[in-house]
N, C-alpha and C positions, 0 to 999 in steps of 0.2 A: 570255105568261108568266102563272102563276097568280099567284091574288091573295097566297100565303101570302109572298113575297118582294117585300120594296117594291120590291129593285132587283136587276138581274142580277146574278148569284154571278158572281167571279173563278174560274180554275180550282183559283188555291190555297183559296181560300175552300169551293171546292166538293169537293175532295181534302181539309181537312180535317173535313169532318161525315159523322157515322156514316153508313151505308147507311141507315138506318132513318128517316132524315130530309130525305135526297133527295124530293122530289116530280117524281116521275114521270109523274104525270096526265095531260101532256098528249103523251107519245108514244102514238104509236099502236102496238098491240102487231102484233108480226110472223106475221101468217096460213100457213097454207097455200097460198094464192095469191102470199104473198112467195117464198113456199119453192121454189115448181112454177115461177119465174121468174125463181129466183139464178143467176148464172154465176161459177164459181170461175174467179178472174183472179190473174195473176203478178206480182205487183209488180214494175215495172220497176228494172230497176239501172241502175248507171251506172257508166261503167268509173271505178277508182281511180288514180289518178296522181299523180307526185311530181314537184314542179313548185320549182324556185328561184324567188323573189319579190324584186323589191327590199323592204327590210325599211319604206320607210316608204310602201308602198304598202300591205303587211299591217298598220300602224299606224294608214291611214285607215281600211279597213275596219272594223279593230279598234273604232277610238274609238267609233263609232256604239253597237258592242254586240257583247261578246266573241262570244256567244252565235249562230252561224248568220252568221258574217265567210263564210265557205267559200262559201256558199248565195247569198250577195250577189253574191260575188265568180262566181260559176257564173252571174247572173243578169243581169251585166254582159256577161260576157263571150258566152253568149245573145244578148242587144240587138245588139252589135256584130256575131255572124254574120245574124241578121238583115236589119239594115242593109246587109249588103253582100253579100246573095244577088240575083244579075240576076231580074228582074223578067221 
């Protein structure tokens, strides 16, 4: 981190200040040898589905942080297939 910031920017901190104020110094700017070695790739999807829940299982989730419940609950439920793939 350059010295012009005592402390790391937050993203809100960093979305609010002009362009013009951003210090960028320490990226490295992107060559022709980035260029000659990019590969366009697809972002993966994932299938969408409508799921009942009991309501106070979406409540735990919820409490922690409205925000990314879904994504938790996807990363849960992950762990479990996991767990229970034969070895």
């Amino acid at each position: 981190m350059n010295k012009k910031y005592k402390k790391p920017l937050t993203l809100k901190e960093m979305a609010r200040r002009p362009e013009s104020e951003i210090d960028y110094s320490d990226i490295p700017e992107l060559d022709d040898a980035f260029w000659a070695n990019a590969q366009v790739t697809a972002p993966r999807t994932k299938p969408n589905i409508s799921l009942r829940l009991p309501e106070n299982v979406v409540e735990f989730f919820k409490a922690e942080s409205p925000r990314g419940y879904t994504s938790r609950m996807a990363a849960v439920l992950s762990a479990y297939v996991n767990a229970h793939k034969p070895h």
